[in-house]
C-alpha positions as CSV (number, residue, x, y, z in Angstrom):
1,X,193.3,126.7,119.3
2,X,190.8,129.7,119.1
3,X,193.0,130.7,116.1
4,X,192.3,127.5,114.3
5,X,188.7,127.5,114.9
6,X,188.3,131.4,113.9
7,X,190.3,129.9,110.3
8,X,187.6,126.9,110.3
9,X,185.4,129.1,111.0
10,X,185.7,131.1,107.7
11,X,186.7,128.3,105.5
12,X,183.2,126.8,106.5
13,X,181.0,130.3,105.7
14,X,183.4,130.0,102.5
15,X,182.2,126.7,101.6
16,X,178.2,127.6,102.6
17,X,178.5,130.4,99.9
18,X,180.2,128.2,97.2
19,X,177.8,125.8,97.9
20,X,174.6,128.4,97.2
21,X,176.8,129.7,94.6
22,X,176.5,126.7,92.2
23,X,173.5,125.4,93.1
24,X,171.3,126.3,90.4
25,X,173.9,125.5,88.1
26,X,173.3,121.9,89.4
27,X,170.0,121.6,89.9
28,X,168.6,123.9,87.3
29,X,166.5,127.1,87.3
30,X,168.8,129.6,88.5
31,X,170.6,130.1,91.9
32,X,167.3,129.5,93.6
33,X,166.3,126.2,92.2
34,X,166.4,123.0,93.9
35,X,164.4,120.9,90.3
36,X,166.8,118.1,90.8
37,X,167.7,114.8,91.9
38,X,165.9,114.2,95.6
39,X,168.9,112.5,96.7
40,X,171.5,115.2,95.2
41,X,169.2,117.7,96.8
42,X,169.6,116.1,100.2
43,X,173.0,115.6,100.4
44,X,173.3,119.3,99.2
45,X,171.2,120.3,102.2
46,X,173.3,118.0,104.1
47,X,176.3,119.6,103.5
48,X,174.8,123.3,103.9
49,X,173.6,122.2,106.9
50,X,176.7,121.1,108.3
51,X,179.1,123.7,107.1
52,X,177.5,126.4,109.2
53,X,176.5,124.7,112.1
54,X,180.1,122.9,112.6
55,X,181.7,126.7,113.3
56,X,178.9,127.0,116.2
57,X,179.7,123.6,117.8
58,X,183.2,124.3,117.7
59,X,182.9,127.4,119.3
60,X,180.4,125.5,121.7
61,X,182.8,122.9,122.4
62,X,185.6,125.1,122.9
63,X,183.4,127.6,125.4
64,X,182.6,124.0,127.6
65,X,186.5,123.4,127.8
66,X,187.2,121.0,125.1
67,X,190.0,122.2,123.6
68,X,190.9,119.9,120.7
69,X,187.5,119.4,120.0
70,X,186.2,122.0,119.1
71,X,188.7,123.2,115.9
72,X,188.3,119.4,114.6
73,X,184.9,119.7,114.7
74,X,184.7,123.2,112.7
75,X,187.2,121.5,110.4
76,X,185.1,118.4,109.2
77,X,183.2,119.2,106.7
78,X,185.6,120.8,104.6
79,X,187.6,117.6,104.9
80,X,185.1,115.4,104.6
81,X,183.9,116.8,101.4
82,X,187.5,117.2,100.3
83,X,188.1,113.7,100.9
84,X,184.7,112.7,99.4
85,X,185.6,114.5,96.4
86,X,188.9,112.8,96.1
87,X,188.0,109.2,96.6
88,X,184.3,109.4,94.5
89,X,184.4,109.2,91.1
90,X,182.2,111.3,89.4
């Protein structure tokens, strides 16, 4: 399980620096620019956010004895926004 979570772990920090990677190509001005959308902007946040805070519950969870827990948390928002991205149109 620890080996799952350390994978989650990664594939979360990957998606936090893809995420500040395009984000001034989305909302203008460079990579430090948030000029757009207030709505687009909070999700973005949103999703920031919880990619690198899921890794720390996990390991939190999985410190405090729950096993299964703790590697499906790490792993959901990768998957949600996979399955966001699948299922929106945009």
């Amino acid at each position: 399980m620890k080996a799952l979570l350390v994978v989650a772990s990664i594939v979360d920090l990957l998606l936090a620096a893809l995420l500040v990677g395009i984000s001034g190509f989305i909302f203008g001005g460079g990579p430090e620019g948030m000029r757009g959308e207030f709505s687009a902007a909070l999700c973005w946040w949103v999703v920031f956010i919880a990619s690198l805070s899921a890794p720390v519950l996990g390991f939190l969870l999985l410190r405090r004895g729950y096993r299964r827990a703790g590697p499906l948390v790490a792993w959901a928002p990768p998957v949600i926004l996979a399955i966001v991205f699948a299922l929106v149109p945009l």
